[in-house]
ROVEXTOR-752954 format. One record per residue (C-alpha): x, y, z; residue in one letter. Coordinates in Angstrom, 3 decimals, padded with zeros to 6 digits. Example, Ala and Ser with C-alpha at 12.3 -4.5 7.8 and 13.67 -1.06 7.14 Angstrom:
[pt [012.300,-004.500,007.800],'A'] [pt [013.670,-001.060,007.140],'S'] 
***
This chain:
[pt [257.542,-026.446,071.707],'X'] [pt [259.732,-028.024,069.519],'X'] [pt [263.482,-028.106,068.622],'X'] [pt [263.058,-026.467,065.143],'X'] [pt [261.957,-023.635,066.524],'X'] [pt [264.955,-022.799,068.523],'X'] [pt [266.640,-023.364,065.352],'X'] [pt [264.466,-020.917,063.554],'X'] [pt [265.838,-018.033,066.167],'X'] [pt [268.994,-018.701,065.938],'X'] [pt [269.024,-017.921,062.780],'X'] [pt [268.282,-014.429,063.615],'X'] [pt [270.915,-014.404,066.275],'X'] [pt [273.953,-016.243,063.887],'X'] [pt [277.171,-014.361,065.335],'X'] [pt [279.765,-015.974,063.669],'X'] [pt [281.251,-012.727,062.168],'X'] [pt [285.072,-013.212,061.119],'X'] [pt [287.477,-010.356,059.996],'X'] [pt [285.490,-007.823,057.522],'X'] [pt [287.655,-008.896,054.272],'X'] [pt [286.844,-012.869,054.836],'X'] [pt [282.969,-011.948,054.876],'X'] [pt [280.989,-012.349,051.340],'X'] [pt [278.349,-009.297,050.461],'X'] [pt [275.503,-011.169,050.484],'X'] [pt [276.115,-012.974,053.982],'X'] [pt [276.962,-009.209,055.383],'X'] [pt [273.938,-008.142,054.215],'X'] [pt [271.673,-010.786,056.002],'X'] [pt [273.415,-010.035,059.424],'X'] [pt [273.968,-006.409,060.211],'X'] [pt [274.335,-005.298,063.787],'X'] [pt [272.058,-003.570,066.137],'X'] [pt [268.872,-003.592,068.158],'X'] [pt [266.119,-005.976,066.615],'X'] [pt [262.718,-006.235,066.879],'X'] [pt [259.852,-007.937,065.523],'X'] [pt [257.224,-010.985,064.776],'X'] [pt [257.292,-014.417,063.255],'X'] [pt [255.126,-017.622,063.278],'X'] [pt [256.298,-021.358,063.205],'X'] [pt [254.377,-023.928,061.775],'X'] [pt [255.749,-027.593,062.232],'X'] [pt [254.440,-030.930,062.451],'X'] [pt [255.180,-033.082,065.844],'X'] [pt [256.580,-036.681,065.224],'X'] [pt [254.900,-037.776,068.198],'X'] [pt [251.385,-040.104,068.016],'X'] [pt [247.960,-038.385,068.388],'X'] [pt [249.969,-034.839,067.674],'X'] [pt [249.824,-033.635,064.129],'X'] [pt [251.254,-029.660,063.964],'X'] [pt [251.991,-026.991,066.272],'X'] [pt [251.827,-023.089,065.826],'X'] [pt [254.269,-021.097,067.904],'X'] [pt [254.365,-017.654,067.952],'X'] [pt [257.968,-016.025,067.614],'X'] [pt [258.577,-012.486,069.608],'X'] [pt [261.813,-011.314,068.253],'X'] [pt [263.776,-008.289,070.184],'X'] [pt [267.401,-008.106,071.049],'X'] [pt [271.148,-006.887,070.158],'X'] [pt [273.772,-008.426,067.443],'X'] [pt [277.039,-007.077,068.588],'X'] [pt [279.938,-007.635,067.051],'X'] [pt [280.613,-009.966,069.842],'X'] [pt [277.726,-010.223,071.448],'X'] [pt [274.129,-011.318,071.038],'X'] [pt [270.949,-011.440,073.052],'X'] [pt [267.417,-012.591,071.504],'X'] [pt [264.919,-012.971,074.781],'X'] [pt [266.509,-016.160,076.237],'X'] [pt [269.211,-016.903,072.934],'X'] [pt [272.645,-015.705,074.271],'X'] [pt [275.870,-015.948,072.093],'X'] [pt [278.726,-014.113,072.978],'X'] [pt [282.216,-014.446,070.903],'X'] [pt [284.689,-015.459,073.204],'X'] [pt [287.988,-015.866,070.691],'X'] [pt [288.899,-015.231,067.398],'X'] [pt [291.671,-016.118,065.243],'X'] [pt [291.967,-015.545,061.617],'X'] [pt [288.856,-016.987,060.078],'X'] [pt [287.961,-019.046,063.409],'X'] [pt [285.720,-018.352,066.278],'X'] [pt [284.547,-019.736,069.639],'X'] [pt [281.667,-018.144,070.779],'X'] [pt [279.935,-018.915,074.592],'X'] [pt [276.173,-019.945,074.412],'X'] [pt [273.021,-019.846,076.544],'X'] [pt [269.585,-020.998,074.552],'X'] [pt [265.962,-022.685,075.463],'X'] [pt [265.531,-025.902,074.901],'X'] [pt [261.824,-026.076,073.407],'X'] [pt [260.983,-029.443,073.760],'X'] [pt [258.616,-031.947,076.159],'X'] [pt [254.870,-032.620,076.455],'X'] [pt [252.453,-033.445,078.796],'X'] [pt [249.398,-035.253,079.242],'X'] [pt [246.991,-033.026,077.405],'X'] [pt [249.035,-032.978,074.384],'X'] [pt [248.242,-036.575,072.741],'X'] [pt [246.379,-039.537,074.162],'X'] [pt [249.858,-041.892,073.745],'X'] [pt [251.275,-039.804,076.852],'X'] [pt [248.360,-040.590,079.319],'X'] [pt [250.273,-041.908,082.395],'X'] [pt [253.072,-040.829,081.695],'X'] [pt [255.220,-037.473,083.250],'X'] [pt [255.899,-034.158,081.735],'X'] [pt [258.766,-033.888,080.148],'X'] [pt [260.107,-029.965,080.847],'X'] [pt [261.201,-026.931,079.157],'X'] [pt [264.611,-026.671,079.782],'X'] [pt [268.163,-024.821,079.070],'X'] [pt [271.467,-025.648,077.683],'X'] [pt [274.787,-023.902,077.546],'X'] [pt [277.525,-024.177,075.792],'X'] [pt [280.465,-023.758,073.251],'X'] [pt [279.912,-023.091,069.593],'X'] [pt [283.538,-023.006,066.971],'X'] [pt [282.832,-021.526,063.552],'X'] [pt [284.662,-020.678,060.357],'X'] [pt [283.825,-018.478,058.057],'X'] [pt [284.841,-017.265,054.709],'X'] [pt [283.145,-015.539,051.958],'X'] [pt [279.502,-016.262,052.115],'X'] [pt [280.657,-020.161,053.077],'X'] [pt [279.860,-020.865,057.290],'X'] [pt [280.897,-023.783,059.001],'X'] [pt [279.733,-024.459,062.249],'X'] [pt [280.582,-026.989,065.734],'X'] [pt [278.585,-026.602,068.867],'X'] [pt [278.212,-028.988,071.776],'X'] [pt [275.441,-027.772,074.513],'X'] [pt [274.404,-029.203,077.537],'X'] [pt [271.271,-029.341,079.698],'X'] [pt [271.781,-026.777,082.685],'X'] [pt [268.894,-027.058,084.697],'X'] [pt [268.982,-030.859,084.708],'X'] [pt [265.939,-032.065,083.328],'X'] [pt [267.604,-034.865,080.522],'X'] [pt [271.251,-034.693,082.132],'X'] [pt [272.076,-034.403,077.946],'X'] [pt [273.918,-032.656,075.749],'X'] [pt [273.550,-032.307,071.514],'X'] [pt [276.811,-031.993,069.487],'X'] [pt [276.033,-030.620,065.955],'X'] [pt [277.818,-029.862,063.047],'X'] [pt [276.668,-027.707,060.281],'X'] [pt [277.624,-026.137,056.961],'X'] [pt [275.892,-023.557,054.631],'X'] [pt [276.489,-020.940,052.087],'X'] [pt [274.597,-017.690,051.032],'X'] [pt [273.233,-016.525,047.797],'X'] [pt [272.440,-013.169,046.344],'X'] [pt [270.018,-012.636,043.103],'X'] [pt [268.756,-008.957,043.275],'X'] [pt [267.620,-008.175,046.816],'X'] [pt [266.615,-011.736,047.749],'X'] [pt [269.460,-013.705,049.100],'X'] [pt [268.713,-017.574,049.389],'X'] [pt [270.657,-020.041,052.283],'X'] [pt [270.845,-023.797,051.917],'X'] [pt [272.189,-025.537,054.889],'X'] [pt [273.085,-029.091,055.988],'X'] [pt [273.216,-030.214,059.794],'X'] [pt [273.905,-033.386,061.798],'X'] [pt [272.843,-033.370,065.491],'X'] [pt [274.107,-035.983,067.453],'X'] [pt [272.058,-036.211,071.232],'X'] [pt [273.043,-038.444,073.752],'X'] [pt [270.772,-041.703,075.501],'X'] [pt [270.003,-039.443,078.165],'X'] [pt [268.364,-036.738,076.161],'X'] [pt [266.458,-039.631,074.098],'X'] [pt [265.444,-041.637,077.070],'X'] [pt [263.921,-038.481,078.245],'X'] [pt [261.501,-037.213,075.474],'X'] [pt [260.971,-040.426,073.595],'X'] [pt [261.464,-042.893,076.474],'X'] [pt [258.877,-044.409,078.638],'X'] [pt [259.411,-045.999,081.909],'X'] [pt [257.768,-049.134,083.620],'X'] [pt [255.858,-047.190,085.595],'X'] [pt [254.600,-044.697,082.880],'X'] [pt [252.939,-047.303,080.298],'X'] [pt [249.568,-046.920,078.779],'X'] [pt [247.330,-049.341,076.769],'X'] [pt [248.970,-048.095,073.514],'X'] [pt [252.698,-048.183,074.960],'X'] [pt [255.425,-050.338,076.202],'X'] [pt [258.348,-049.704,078.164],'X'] [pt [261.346,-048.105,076.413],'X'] [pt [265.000,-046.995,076.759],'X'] [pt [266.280,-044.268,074.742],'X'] [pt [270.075,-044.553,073.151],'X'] [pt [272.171,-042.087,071.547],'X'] [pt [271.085,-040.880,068.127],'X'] [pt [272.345,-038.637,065.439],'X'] [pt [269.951,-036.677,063.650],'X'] [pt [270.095,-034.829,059.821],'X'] [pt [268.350,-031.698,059.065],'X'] [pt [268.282,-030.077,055.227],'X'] [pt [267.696,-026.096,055.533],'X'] [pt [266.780,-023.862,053.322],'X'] [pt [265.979,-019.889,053.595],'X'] [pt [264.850,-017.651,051.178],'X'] [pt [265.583,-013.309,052.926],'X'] [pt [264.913,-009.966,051.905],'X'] [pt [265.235,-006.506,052.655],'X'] [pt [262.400,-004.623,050.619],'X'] [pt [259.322,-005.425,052.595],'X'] [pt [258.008,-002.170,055.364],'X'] [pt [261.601,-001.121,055.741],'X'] [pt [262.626,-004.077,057.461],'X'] [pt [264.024,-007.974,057.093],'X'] [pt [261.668,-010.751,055.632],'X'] [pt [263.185,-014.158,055.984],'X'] [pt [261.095,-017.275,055.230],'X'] [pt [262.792,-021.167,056.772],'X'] [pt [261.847,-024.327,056.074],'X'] [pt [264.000,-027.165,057.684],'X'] [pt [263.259,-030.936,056.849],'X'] [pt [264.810,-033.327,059.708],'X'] [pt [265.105,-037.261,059.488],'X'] [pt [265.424,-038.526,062.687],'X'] [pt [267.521,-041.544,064.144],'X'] [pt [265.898,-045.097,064.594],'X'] [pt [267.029,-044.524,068.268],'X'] [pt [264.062,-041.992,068.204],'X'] [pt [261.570,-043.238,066.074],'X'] [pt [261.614,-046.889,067.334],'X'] [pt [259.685,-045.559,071.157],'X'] [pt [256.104,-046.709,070.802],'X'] [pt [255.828,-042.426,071.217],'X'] [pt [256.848,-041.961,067.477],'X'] [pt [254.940,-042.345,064.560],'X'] [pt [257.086,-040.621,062.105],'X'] [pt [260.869,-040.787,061.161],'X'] [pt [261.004,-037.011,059.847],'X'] [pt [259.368,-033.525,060.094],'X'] [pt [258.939,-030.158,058.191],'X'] [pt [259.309,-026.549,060.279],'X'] [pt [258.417,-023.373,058.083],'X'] [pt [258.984,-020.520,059.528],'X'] [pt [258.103,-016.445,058.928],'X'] [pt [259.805,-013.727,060.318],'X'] [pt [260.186,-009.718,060.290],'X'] [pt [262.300,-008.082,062.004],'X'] [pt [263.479,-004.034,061.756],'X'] [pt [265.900,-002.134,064.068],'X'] [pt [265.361,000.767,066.264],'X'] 
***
């Protein structure tokens, strides 16, 4: 599974709730509190060779707190707050890798894993403006890497839609390159060569479009649009420099 998609949940899970009179309307409005549930469906294409799109099906059901949060796997619990500033503690699935069934340009070559990072996440907020800085890192050791990102965004309310544009940059380190778009010596194929992964910093435009009308509960439509690094999309892996993730989801509360 792909990146985008964690991205996609997290939406659902955003935490980063400062003092009631900083918040803006329409951003209150897009994250009340309680216990969620609910479906959504990812559609994105893979910038890998020999593997156009993937569908992923999104189970939603958890708790936003107003400290704590818990989607399946997603954890984010606020840790410290001062004045408009948070730190929050964070636990999330890392939906990346392949394996040799998924294009012909890995034959040969090893599976690269699921996996799970933890972390840190700082955020200020004020009015319907968010700011956010998060450095995670891979717990259970498959890349031995860790993603930095910084990102900003801003709601916007017209009637009972409310619309988010966002802007990220995702900085991941050589060892979390080298292991999705590297290939060893010992893992090339007729249509590869051997390749060492270095650092890369990654953009991302956002944009959501929520509502509140539809069967009682929370329509929210994503689409993200990522241009990747040349650190990426120079492995013989790669055929593309950017992708596009749309995303549906519903959600209601018990």
């Amino acid at each position: 599974m792909k990146y985008w998609s964690m991205l996609g949940v997290l939406t659902l899970l955003s935490t980063n709730v400062a003092a009631a009179e900083s918040r803006g309307d329409a951003r209150e409005r897009i994250e009340p509190k309680g216990f969620i549930y609910g479906l959504g469906l990812g559609i994105s294409q893979e910038i890998y060779k020999g593997y156009d799109y993937r569908v992923i099906p999104l189970p939603i059901i958890g708790y936003r707190g107003e400290n704590l949060s818990i989607l399946g796997p997603f954890i984010s619990y606020d840790a410290f707050e001062f004045s408009d500033i948070e730190i929050a503690l964070k636990v999330a699935p890392r939906f990346q890798g392949f394996d040799n069934s998924d294009s012909y340009i890995f034959e040969n070559m090893n599976e690269r894993k699921f996996s799970m990072d933890a972390g840190l996440g700082l955020s200020y907020q004020k009015k319907d403006w968010k700011i956010g800085l998060s450095g995670m890192f891979d717990i259970l050791g498959r890349s031995k890497g860790y993603e930095a990102k910084a990102n900003i965004s801003r709601v916007f309310r017209y009637g009972p839609l409310f619309f988010e544009p966002s802007l990220s940059f995702s900085y991941v380190d050589s060892n979390h390159v080298d292991y999705y778009y590297g290939v060893k010596a010992n893992e090339t194929n007729e249509f590869t060569t051997q390749y060492k992964g270095e650092s890369a910093l990654n953009t991302t435009l956002g944009f959501s479009i929520s509502t509140p009308v539809f069967l009682g509960g929370f329509t929210q439509v994503v689409i993200d649009y990522t241009l990747y690094d040349a650190a990426i999309t120079d492995s013989p892996l790669v055929e593309n420099d950017n992708n596009l993730g749309i995303r549906l989801l519903f959600s209601k509360f018990f």
